[in-house]
N, C-alpha and C positions, 0 to 999 in steps of 0.2 A: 504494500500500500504506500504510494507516495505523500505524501505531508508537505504541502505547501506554507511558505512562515512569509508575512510580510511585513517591509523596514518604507516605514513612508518619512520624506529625508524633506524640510522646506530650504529650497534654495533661494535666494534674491537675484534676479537677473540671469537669469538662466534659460536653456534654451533644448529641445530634445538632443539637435546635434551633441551636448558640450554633454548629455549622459550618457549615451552610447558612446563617446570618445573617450569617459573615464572606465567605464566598462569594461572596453575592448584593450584598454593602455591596464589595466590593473588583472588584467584578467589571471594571470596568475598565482596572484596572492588571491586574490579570492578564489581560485581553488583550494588553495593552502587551506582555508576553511571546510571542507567538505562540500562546496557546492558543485553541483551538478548544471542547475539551469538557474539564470538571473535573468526577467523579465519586469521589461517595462510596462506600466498600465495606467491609463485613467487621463486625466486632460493634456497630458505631455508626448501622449501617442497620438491624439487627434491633435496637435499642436496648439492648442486652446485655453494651456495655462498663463493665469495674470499673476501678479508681486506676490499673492497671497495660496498659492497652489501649491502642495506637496509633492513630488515626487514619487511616486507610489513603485516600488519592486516587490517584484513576487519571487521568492527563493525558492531552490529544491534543492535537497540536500541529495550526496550522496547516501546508497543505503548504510547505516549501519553511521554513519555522522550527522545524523539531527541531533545533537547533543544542547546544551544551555550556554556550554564552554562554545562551541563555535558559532553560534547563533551570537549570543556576546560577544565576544570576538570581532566578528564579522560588523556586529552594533557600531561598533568603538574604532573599526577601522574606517569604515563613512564616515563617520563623524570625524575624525582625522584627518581624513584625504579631504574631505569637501571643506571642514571648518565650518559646517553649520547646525542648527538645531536640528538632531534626529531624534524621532518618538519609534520607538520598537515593540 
């Protein structure tokens, strides 16, 4: 059974390109987490979001790494790399 977890991140000035380009540039440590698939969702896919729009990812773990440790982890590294309010 797959288990979807998701990290909704509020940027200021941001744009869909500049998350798929953190994505795909970080892609490796976030595996280092156990994920599997990182999906973008919600007004930043239909290009729609204003000042006040979250970011919305949908995660999937690999099996056997949905832990709390890389779910955190994972928390604490967005919020690191972007430098903004993240709600998990």
């Amino acid at each position: 059974m797959t288990v979807f977890l998701f990290l909704s991140i509020q940027l200021l000035m941001c744009c869909k390109s500049r998350v798929i380009s953190l994505i795909k540039n970080q892609r490796d440590q976030i595996q280092n987490f156990g994920v599997k698939r990182l999906g973008l969702f919600g007004s930043f896919v239909c290009e729609e979001q204003n000042d006040k729009s979250d970011v919305d990812l949908l995660v999937e773990f690999e099996q056997g790494q949905k832990t709390f440790n890389n779910f955190i982890h994972l928390c604490f590294f967005w919020k690191n790399c972007l430098n903004e309010r993240l709600n998990c």
